[in-house]
C-alpha positions as CSV (number, residue, x, y, z in Angstrom):
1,X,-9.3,39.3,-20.5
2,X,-6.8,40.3,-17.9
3,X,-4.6,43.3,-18.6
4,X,-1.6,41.5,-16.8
5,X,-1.2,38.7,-18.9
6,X,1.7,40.1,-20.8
7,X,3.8,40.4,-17.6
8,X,2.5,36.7,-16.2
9,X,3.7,35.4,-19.7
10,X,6.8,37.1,-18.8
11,X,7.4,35.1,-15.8
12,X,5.8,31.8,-16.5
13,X,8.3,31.9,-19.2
14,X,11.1,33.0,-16.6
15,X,10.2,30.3,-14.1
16,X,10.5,27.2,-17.0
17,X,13.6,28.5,-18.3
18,X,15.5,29.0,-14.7
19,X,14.3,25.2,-13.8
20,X,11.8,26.3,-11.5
21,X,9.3,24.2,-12.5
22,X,7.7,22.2,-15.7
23,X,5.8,24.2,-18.0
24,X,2.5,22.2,-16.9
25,X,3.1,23.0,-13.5
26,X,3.0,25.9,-11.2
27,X,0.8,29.0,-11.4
28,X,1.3,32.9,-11.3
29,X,-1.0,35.2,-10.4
30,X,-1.4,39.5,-9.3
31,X,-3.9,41.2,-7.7
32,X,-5.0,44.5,-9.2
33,X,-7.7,46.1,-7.0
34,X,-10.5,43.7,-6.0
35,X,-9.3,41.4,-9.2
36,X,-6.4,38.7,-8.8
37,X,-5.3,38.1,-12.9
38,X,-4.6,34.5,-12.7
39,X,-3.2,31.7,-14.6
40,X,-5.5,28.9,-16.3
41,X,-5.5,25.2,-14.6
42,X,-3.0,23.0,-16.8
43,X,-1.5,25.9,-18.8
44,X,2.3,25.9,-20.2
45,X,3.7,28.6,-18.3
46,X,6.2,29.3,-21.1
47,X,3.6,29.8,-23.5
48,X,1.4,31.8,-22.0
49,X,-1.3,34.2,-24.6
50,X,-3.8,35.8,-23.2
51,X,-6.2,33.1,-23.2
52,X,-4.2,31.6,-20.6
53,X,-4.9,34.2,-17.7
54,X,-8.4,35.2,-16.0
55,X,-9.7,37.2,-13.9
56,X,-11.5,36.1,-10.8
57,X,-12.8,38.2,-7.7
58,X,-10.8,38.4,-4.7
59,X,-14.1,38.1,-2.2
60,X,-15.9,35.3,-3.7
61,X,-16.0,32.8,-6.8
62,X,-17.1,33.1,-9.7
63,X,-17.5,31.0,-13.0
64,X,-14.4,31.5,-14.0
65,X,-12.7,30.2,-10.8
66,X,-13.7,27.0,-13.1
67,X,-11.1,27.5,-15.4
68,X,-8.3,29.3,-13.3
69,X,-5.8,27.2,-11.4
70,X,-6.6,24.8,-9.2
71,X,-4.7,26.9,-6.7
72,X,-6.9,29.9,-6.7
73,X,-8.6,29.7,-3.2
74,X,-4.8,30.0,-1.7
75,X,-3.8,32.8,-3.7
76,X,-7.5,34.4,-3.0
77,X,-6.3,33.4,1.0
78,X,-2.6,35.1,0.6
79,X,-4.0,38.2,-0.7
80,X,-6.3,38.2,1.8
81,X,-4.3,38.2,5.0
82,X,-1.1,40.3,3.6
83,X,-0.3,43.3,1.4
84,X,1.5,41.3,-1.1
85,X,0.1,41.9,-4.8
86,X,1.8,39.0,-6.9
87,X,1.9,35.0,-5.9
88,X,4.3,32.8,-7.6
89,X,3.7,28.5,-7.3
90,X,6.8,26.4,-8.3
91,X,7.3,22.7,-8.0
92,X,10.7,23.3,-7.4
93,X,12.6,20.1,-7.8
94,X,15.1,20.6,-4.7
95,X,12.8,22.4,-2.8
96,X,10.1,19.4,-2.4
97,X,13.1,16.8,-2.3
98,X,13.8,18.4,1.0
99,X,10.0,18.9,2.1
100,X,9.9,15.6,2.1
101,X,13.2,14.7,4.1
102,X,12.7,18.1,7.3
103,X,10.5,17.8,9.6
104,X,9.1,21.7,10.1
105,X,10.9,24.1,8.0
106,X,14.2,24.5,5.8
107,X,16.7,27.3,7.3
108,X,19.2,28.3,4.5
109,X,22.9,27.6,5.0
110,X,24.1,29.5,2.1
111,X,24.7,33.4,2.9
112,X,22.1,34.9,0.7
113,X,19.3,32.6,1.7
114,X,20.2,33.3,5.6
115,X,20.1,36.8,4.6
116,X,17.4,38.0,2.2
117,X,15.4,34.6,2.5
118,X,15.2,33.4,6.1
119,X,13.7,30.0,7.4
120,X,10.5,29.0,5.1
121,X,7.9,27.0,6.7
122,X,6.9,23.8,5.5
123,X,3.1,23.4,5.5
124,X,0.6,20.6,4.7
125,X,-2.4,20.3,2.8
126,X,-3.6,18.7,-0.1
127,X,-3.2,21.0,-3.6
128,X,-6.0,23.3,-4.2
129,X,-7.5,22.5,-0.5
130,X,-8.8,25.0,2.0
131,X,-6.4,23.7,4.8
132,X,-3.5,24.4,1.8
133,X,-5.0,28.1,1.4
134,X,-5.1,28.5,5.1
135,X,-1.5,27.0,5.9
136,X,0.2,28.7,2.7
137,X,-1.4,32.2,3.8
138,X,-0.3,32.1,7.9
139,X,3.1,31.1,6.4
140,X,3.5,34.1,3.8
141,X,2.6,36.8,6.5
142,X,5.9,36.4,7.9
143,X,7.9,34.8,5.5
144,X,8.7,35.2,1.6
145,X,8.3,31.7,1.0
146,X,7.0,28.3,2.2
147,X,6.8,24.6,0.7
148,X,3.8,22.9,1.0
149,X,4.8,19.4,1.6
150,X,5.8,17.4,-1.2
151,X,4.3,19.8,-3.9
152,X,6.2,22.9,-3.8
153,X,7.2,26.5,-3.3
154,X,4.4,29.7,-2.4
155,X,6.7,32.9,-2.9
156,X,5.0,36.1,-2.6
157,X,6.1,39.9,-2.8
158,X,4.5,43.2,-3.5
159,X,4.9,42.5,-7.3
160,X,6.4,39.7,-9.6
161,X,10.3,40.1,-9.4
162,X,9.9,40.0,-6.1
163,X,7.6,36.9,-5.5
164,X,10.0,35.5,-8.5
165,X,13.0,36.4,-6.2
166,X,11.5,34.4,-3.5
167,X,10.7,32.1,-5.3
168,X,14.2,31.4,-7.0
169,X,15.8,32.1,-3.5
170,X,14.0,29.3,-2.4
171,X,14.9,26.5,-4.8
172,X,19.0,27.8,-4.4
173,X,18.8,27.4,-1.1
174,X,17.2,24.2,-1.2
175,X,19.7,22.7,-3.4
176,X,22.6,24.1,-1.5
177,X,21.0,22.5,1.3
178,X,20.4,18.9,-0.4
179,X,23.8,19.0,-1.5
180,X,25.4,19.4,1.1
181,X,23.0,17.2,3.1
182,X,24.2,14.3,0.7
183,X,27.9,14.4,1.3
């Protein structure tokens, strides 16, 4: 049982309610030590118990990389090559619109997202796929967020709010984008 389930129920329930994603989809997860506490594949985020979150080594698999999300090996890869203790994964609605319409990367227009957010990347790679874990983890070393192609945001920060943050940054800016894209 993972001690940091209460505060991933916390923000699995944050990230339904602010539209971030659907409660099937999307996964949280922090690294404590050599152990990343990690939510379970097709879990509702906004009902999250402690059944719902694992614990898996950060070097190597385990059995219960069976049941965590699908997405473990690219939070294992983020933790890996950063300092950043919490991962959040959205399937923000606006923010894979436009992964799907830019070619590279989508800069911010808004004033907040050019300032706190910067330009995220938009990599490729198939979900739960070692070229995903690879792309999403080059990407987060020097920016707070990225959008894999078509599937969604990877926000990370040195704890929850701030991978949250990211994360929520992202999808406004996104939209503000789209929007004004559309006119």
């Amino acid at each position: 049982m993972s001690l940091a389930w209460p505060e991933i129920a916390k923000f699995g329930r944050k990230m339904v309610a602010s539209g971030l994603t659907s409660s099937r989809f999307g996964n949280i997860s922090r690294l404590q030590g050599e152990k990343i506490s990690i939510t379970c594949t097709g879990s509702m985020l906004d009902e999250l118990d402690q059944s719902n979150v694992v614990e898996v080594d950060l070097n190597c698999a385990s059995d219960q990389d069976r049941i965590a999300s699908s997405e473990t090996c690219v939070h294992r890869a983020v933790y890996r090559s950063t300092s950043n203790k919490a991962v959040i994964h959205t399937h923000s609605p606006y923010a894979v619109a436009l992964s799907l319409l830019e070619k590279d990367s989508i800069e911010p227009l808004d004033s907040e997202g050019i300032l706190f957010l910067g330009v995220m990347p938009i990599v490729e790679g198939h979900y739960g796929s070692d070229r995903l874990a690879q792309a999403v983890s080059m990407a987060l070393q020097s920016h707070k967020a990225c959008i894999a192609r078509g599937h969604g945001v990877f926000a990370s920060g040195m704890t929850l709010t701030e991978a949250f943050t990211a994360a929520s940054m992202a999808e406004h800016s996104s939209k503000v984008r789209y929007l004004v894209k559309a006119r």
